[in-house]
C-alpha positions in Angstrom: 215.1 -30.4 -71.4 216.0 -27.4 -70.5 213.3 -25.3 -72.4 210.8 -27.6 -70.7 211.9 -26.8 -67.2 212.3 -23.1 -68.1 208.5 -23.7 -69.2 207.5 -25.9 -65.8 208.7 -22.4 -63.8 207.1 -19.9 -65.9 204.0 -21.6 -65.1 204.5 -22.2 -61.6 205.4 -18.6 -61.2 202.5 -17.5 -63.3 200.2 -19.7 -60.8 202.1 -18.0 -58.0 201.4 -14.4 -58.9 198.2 -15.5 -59.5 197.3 -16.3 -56.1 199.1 -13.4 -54.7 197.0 -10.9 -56.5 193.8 -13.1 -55.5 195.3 -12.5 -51.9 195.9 -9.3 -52.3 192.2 -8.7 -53.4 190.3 -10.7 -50.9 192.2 -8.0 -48.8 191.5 -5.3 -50.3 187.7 -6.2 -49.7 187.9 -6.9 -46.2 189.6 -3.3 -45.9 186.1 -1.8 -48.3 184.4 -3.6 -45.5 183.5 -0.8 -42.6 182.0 -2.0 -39.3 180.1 0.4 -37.2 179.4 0.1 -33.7 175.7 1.7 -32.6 174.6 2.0 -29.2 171.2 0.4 -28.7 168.4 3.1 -28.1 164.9 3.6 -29.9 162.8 6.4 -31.3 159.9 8.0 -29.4 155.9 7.6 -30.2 153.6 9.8 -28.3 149.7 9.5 -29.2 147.5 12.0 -30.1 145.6 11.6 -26.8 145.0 9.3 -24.2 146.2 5.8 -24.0 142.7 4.6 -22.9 139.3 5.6 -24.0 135.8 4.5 -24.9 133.4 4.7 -27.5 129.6 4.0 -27.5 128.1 0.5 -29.6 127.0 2.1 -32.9 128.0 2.3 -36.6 130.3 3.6 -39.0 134.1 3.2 -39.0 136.6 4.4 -35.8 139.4 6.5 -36.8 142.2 7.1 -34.1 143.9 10.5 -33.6 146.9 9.4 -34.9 150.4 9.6 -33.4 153.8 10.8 -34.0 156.9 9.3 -33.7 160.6 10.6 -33.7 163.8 9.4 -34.3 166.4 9.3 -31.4 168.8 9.4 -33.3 167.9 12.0 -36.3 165.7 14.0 -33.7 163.2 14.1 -37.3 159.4 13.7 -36.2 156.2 12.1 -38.4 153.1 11.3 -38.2 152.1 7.7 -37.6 149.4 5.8 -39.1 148.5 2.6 -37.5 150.3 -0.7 -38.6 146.7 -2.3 -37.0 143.2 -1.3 -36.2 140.9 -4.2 -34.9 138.3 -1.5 -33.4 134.5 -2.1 -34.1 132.1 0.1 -33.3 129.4 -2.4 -33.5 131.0 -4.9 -31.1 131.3 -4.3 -27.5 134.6 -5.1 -26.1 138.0 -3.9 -25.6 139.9 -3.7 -29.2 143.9 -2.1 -29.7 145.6 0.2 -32.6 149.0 -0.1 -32.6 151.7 2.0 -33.9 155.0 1.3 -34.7 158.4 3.9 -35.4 161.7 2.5 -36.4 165.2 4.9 -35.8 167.7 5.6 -38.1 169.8 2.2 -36.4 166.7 -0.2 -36.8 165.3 -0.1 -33.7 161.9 -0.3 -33.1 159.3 0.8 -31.3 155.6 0.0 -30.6 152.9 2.1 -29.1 148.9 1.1 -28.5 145.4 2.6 -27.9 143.0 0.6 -26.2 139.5 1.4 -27.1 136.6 0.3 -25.2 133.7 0.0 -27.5 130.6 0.1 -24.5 126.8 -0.8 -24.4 126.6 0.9 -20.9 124.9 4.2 -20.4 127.0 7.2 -20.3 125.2 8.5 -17.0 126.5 5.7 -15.3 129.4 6.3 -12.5 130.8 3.6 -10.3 133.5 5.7 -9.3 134.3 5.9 -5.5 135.8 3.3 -3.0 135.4 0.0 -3.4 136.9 -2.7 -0.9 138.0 -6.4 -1.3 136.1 -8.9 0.6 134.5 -5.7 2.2 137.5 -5.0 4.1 139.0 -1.5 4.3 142.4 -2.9 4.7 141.8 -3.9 1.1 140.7 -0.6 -0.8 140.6 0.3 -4.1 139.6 3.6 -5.6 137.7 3.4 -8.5 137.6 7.0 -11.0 135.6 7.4 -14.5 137.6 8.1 -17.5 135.1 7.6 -19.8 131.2 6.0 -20.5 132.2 2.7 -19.2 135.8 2.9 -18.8 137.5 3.9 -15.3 141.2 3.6 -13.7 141.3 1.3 -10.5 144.6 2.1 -8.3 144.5 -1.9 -6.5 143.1 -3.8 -9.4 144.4 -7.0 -7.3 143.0 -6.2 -4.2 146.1 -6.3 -1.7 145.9 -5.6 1.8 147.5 -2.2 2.7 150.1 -0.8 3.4 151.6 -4.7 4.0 151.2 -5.8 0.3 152.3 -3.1 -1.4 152.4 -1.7 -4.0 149.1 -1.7 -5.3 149.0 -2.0 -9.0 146.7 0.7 -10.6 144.7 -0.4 -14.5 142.3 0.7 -16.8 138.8 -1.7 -16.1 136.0 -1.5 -18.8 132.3 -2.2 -18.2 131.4 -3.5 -22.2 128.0 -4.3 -20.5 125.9 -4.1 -17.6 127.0 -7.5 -16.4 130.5 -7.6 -17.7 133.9 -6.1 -16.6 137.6 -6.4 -19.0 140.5 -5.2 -18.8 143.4 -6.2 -21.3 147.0 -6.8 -20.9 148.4 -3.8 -20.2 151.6 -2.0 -18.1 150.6 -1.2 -14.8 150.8 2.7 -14.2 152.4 2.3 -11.0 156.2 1.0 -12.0 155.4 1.2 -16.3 157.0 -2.4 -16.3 154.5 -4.7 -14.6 151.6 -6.2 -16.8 148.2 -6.5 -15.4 145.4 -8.2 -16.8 141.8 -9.5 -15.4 139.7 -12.3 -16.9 136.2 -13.8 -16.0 135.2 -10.1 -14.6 131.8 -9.9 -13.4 129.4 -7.2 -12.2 125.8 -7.0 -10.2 123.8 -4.9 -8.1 122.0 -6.7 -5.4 119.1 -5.2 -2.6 122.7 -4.6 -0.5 125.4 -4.1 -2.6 126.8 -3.3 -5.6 129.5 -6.0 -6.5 132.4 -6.6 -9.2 134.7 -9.6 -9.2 137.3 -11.2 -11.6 140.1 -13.2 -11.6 144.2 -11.9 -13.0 145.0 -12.7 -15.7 148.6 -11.3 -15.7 150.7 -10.0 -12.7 152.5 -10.3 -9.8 149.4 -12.3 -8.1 148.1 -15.4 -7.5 145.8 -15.9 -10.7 143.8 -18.5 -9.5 142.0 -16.6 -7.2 138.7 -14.8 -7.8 139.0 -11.1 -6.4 135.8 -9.3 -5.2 135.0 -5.8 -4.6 131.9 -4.1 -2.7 131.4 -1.0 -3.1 132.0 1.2 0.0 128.6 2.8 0.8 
């Protein structure tokens, strides 16, 4: 009887020093386990020029300028190729490339071109001052960038100064009827995005007239917004 019992214990304390070393292990695991704290921040992309431009109906393939990104963190630079290109030349109409950099945490960042792809001549200049409703306390000055493409600085047509701010975007004429302009961050704060929809343009024997309705911003986006231009 004795033997036995002698035998009982010798197991028990076998089973015991068994789970101590499997204690002892999942320890030692947690310890091989190191957390790192990382303070949220994300790398840089800067095109190789503008953020807007346009480009004539036609053939052929469009290739961007390219863009470089850097790491915040590493301070290392490359260069970007796009992660998407929807441009077509033979297609009028607003189309994006989009770039993307990632930093040595995981953070990522996104940068996009907007091309305007035009059927509009390249002699043709609607810049100057244009007014909502025809009222002056509702201007908005209109400057070419490009053949069709221009910056507006009161895309929603605000009465000034007691509506402000006036949020500036890039407007495309893709035709001689038709006006776009895609979502986009307003130039004025870089936070607010802007967008029109149902844009519209015509020349009459007494004015010259474009009108849309927002799409995006801080507006009301039911209205329809028209501009005459100043003469």
């Amino acid at each position: 009887m004795l033997t036995l019992k002698i035998k009982k214990m010798k197991k028990i304390v076998l089973g015991a020093v068994i789970v101590l070393m499997a204690i002892i292990y999942g320890c030692d695991k947690e310890h091989d386990t190191v957390s790192k704290v990382v303070n949220i921040s994300y790398p840089t992309i800067v095109l190789n020029g503008p953020e807007f431009m346009s480009q004539p109906v036609g053939t052929g393939t469009y290739v961007d300028a390219g863009a470089t990104g850097t790491d915040d963190i590493t301070g290392a630079s490359s260069s970007l190729t796009p992660i998407t290109n929807t441009v077509d030349l033979t297609q009028a109409g607003f189309y994006t490339v989009v770039y993307q950099m990632t930093n040595s945490n995981g953070y990522i960042t996104n940068a996009t071109r907007f091309v305007l792809v035009t059927g509009v001549d390249s002699t043709d200049d609607w810049s100057g001052l244009w007014e909502r409703n025809a009222d002056p306390t509702r201007p908005a000055n209109v400057v070419k960038i490009g053949t069709g493409l221009y910056s507006i600085d009161n895309v929603g047509g605000v009465i000034l100064p007691d509506q402000a701010p006036a949020y500036a975007a890039y407007i495309g004429f893709v035709n001689d009827s038709t006006v776009e302009a895609p979502p986009q961050v307003s130039p004025t704060d870089g936070a607010t995005v802007v967008a029109i929809a149902e844009g519209e343009f015509h020349i009459t024997p007494t004015d010259t007239v474009m009108s849309w309705r927002m799409d995006a911003g801080p507006f009301l986006l039911t209205n329809t917004r028209t501009f005459y231009k100043a003469h």
